[in-house]
N, C-alpha and C positions, 0 to 999 in steps of 0.2 A: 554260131547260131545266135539269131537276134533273142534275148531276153523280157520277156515283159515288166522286168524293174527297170530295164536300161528307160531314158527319156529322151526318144529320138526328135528332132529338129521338126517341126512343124515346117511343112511345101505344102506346095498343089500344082498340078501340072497346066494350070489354069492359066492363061496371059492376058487374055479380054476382060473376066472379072476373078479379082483375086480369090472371090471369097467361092470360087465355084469349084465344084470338081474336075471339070473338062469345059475346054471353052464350045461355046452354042455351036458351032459347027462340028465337031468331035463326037457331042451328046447325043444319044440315039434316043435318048428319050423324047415325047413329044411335047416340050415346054413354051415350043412357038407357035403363032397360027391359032385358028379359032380352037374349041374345045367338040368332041363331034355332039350330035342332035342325041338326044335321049336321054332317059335313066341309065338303063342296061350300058347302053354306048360308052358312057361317061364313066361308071363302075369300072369295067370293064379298061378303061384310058388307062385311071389311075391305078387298077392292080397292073396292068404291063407295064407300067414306070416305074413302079414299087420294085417288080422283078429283077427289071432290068436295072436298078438302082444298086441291089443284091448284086447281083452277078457284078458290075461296075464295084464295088468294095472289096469284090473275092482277087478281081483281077491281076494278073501279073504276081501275085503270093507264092512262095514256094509250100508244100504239105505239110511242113513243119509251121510255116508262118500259120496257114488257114488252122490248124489248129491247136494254134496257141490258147490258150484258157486266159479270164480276164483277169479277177481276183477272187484269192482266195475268198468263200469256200464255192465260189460259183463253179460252176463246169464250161461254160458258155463260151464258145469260140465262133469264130466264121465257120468252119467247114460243120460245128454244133448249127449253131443257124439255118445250114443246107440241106441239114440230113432232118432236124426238124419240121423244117417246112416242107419238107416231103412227105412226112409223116402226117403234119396236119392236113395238108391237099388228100393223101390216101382219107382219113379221118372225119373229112366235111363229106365226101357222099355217103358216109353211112347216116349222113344228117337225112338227103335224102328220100329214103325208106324204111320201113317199118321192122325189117328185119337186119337193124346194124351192117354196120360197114363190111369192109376188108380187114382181113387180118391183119396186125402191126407191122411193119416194116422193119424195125429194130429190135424188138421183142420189147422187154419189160421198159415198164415207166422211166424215161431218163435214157434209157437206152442209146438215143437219138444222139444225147451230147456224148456220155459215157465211149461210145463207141469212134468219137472223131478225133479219130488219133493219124499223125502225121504218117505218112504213103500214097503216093499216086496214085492206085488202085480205089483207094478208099475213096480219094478226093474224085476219083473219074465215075465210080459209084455215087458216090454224092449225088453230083451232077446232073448224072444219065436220069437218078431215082426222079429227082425234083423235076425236072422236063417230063419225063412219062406221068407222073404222077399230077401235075398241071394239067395237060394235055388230056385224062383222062375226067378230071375233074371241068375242065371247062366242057368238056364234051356231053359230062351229066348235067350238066345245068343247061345247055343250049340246049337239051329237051321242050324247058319250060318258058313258052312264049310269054307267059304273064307272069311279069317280079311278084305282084303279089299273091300267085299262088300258093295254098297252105302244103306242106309235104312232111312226111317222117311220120314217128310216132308222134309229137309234138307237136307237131302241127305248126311249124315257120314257115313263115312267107319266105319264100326265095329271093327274095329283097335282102334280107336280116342276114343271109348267107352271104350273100354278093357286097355288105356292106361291112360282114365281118372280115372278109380277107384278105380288104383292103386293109381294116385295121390294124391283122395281125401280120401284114406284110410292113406296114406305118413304121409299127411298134419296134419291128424285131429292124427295120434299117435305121434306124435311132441308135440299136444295138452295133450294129453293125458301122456307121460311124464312130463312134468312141473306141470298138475294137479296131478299126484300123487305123486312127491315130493314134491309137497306144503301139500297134505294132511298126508303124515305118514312117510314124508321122504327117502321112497324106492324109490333108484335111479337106474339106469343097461337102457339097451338097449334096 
């Protein structure tokens, strides 16, 4: 079992440009070509690239790798990353409406990392969660033809939503970079 003290050899399976994850032909993300017409469109682009950026760092990991922890005293692993983001997509429609979301997915606070512990099961939960839970989530928001309509108690523009998770998708594959070069040393974008 790979260690997260060990210091594995930085690669990338990259041959066109070194410094990438997968060369342009490989990448399913849409990083060639025009950008499509819109706000919503555009939103929209870059969380599917975000995602599939995600899934692209979980790839080819054994259960124990995906939930390997970073450092002490964080809890924070890939397969923590997957089960969070599920939990935040359940989270953002209780944005919404006026009477809160869905119930948690994991139970208590933390839950999310606490519970991603190495098993195929867990990991094929994971997974399923955060697809149903996206799916379910873009489906509440394609309700609302206009970004800046106000919604919830709060009263957010569904703009402020659609630009938040992009961010928290940004952020958490940031994370998700340094956890996979610390576990097998594949580095790229």
């Amino acid at each position: 079992m790979h260690r997260m003290t060990d210091e594995p050899a930085r690669w990338t399976q990259a041959t066109v440009h070194p410094d990438m994850w997968a060369d342009p032909a490989d990448d399913p993300r849409n990083t060639e070509g025009p950008s499509p017409d819109g706000e919503v469109a555009t939103l929209h682009d870059f969380l599917t690239n975000y995602r599939l950026t995600l899934r692209m760092k979980c790839e080819g990991l054994s259960p124990e790798q995906l939930a390997l922890r970073s450092v002490p005293p964080s809890t924070m692993s890939l397969l923590g990353l997957v089960r969070h983001l599920a939990e935040v997509e359940r989270d953002w429609r209780g944005w919404l409406t006026d009477g809160g979301g869905p119930p948690k997915l994991y139970g208590a606070r933390d839950a999310d990392f606490d519970g991603a512990v190495a098993g195929q099961a867990v990991v094929d939960g994971a997974f399923a969660d955060l697809a149903r839970e996206q799916a379910e989530t873009d489906a509440a928001l394609a309700a609302f033809a206009d970004p800046g309509e106000r919604v919830g108690t709060d009263g957010m523009a569904v703009r402020e939503l659609l630009v938040h998770r992009v961010e928290e998708y940004a952020r958490h594959c940031g994370h998700a970079d340094l956890l996979r070069e610390r576990i097998d040393g594949r580095v790229g974008q």
